[in-house]
C-alpha positions as CSV (number, residue, x, y, z in Angstrom):
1,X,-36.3,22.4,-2.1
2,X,-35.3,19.1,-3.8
3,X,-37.5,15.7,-2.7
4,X,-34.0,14.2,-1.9
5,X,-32.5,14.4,1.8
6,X,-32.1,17.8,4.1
7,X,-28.6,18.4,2.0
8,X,-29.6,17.9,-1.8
9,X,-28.6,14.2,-1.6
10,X,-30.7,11.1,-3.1
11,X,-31.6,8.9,-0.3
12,X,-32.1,5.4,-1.2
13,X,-29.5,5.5,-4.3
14,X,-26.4,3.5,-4.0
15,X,-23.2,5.6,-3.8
16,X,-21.1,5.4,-7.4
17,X,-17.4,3.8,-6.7
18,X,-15.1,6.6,-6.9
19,X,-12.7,7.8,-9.9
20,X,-9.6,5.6,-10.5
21,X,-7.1,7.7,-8.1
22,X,-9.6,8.8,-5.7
23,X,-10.7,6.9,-2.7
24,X,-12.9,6.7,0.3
25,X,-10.6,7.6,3.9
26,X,-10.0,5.4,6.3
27,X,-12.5,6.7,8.9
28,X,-12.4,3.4,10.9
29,X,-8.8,3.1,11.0
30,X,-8.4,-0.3,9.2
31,X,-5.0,0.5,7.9
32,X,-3.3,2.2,10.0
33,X,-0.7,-0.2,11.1
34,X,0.6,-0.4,7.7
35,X,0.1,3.4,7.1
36,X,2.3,4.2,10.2
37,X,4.9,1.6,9.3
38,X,5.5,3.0,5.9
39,X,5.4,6.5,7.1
40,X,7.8,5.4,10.0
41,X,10.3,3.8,6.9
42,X,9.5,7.3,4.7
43,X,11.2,8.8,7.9
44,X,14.4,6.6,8.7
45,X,15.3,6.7,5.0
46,X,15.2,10.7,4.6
47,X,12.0,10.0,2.1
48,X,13.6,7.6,0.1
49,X,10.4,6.3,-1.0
50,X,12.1,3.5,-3.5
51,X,12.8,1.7,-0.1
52,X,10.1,1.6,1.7
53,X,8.2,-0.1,-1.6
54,X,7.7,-3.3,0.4
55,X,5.5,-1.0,3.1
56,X,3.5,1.1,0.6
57,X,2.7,-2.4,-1.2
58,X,1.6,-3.7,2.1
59,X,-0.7,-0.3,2.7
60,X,-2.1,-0.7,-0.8
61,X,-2.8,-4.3,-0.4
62,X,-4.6,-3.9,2.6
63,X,-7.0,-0.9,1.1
64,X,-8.2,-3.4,-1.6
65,X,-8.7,-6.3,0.4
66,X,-10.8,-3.7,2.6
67,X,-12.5,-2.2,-0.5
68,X,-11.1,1.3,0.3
69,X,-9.8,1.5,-3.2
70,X,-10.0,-0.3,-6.6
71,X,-8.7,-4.0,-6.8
72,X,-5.9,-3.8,-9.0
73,X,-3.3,-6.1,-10.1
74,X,0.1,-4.6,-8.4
75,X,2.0,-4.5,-11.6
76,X,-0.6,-1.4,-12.6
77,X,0.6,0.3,-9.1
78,X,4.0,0.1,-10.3
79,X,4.8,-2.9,-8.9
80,X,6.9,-6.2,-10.4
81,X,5.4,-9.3,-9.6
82,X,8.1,-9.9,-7.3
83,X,9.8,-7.5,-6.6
84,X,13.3,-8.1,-5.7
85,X,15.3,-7.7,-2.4
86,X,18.2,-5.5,-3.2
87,X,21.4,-6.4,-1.5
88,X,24.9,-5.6,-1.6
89,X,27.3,-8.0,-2.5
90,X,29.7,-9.6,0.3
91,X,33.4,-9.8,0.0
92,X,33.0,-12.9,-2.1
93,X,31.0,-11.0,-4.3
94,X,27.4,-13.3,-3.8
95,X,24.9,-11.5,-3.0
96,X,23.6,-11.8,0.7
97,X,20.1,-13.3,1.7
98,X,17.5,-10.9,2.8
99,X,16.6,-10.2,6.3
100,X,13.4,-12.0,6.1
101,X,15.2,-15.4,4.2
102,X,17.3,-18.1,6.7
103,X,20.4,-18.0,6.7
104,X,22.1,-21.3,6.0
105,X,24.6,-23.0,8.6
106,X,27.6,-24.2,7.4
């Protein structure tokens, strides 16, 4: 038998980060929020994945910032540096505000 640990492993060697595409779980549940909330949006939409982006950019945001994957600038994830709030135009044909934006009085 090896002089490593009971299982073959190297104790006292540091783990090597992962391949680019593969990633540690989320055993303690540190992104779960966002998880459900874009798995909640993947079901409203019938699996329209092009709009829940602004969830799956939250979920991959918060893996990085808790080192559960790669920091990466989002434009390498396939996202635009700001990605844009599709609307539909109004009768006037200007486009509306987004949910998230005041609306202006008049």
């Amino acid at each position: 038998m090896s002089a490593g640990g009971a299982f073959g492993g190297n104790r006292g060697v540091r783990p090597v980060p992962p391949e680019k595409g593969v990633f540690p779980l989320d055993h303690l549940h540190e992104c779960d929020l966002e998880k459900k909330d874009y798995l909640a949006c993947l079901k409203s939409t019938g699996f329209q994945s092009e709009q829940c982006r602004q969830f799956s950019k939250k979920y991959l945001e918060c893996r990085m910032e808790r080192n559960l994957m790669a920091k990466q600038d989002m434009s390498e994830l396939g996202f635009r540096s700001v990605d844009k709030v599709e609307t539909a135009p109004d009768n006037n044909g200007i486009l509306e505000s987004s949910p998230n934006e005041p609306k202006e009085k008049k």
